[in-house]
C-alpha positions in Angstrom: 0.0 0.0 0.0 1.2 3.3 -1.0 1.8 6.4 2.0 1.5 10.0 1.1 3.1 12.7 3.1 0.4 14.8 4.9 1.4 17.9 2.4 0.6 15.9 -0.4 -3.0 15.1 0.7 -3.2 18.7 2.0 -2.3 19.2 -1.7 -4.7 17.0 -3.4 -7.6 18.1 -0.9 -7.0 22.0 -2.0 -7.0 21.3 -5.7 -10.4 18.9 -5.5 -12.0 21.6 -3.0 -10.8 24.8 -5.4 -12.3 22.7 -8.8 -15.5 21.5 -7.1 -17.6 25.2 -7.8 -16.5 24.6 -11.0 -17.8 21.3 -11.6 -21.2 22.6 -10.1 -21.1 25.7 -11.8 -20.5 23.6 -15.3 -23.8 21.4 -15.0 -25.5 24.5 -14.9 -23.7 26.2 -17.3 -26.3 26.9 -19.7 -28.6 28.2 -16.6 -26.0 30.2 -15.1 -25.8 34.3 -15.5 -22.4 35.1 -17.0 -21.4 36.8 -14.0 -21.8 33.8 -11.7 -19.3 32.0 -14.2 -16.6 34.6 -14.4 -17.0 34.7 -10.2 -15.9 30.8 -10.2 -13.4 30.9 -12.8 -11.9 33.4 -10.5 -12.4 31.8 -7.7 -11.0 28.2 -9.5 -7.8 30.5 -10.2 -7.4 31.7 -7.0 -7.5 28.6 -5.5 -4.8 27.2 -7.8 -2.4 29.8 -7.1 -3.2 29.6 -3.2 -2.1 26.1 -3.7 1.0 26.9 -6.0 1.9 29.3 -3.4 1.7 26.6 -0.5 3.3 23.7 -2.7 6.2 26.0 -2.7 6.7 26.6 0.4 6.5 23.0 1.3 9.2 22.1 -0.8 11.2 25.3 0.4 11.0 24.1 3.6 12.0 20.4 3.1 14.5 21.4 1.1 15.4 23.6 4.4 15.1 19.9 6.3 16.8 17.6 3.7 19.6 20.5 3.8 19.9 20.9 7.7 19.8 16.9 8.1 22.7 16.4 5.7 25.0 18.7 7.7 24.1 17.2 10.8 25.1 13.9 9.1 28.3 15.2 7.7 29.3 16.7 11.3 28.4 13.1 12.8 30.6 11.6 10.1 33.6 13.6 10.6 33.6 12.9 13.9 33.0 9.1 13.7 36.1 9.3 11.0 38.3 11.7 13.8 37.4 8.8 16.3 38.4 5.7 14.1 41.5 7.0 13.0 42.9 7.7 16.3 41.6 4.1 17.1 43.6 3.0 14.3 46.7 4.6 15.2 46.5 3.7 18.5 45.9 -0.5 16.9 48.4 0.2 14.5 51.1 1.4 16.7 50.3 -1.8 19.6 51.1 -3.9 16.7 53.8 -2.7 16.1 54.9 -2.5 19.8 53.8 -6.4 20.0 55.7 -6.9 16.4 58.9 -5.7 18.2 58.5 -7.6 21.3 58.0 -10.9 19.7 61.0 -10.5 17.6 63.0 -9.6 21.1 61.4 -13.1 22.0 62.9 -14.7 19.7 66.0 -13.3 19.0 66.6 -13.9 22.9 65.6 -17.9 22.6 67.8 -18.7 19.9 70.5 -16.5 21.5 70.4 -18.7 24.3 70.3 -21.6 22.4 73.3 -21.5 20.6 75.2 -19.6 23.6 74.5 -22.0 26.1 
């Protein structure tokens, strides 16, 4: 099943709302009084702008969100990087400190070995 963001139905609800004078205004068409036509073309225009205005601003502000959330990720990714690489320095140099002991170790046996 398909989810729709709330501003999409917000969206969907304007434009259906802002065309239904129309629709009643268009079975009647032939009954109306000119002036009651121009009034709901009017109003049908209005309405669509009202909604091009707020469809706007939706997407201004989550492209205000999407933008935000991105540096919040890229501030939580330098420091994740910052914390592995003194974590790898830290490994790296340990194995080289146990690299160097275990060659003392055996450089010691098989000194004793043969001097003994």
């Amino acid at each position: 099943m398909r989810r729709y963001s709330a501003e999409f139905v917000a969206f969907a609800v304007a434009l259906m709302l802002a065309g239904l004078p129309a629709a009643t205004f268009a079975q009647d068409e032939s009954k109306a009084q000119p002036g009651k036509v121009e009034r709901a073309k009017e109003d049908i225009k209005s309405g669509a702008r009202q909604a091009g205005r707020e469809v706007k601003e939706t997407a201004k502000t989550a492209g205000h969100e999407v933008k935000e959330g991105a540096k919040t990720a890229g501030h939580e990714v330098k420091e994740g990087a910052k914390e592995v690489g003194a974590g790898a320095k830290r490994g790296w140099h340990e194995l080289k400190h146990g690299a160097a002991e275990s060659w003392r170790s055996v450089k010691n046996f098989f000194s004793r070995l043969w001097n003994s």
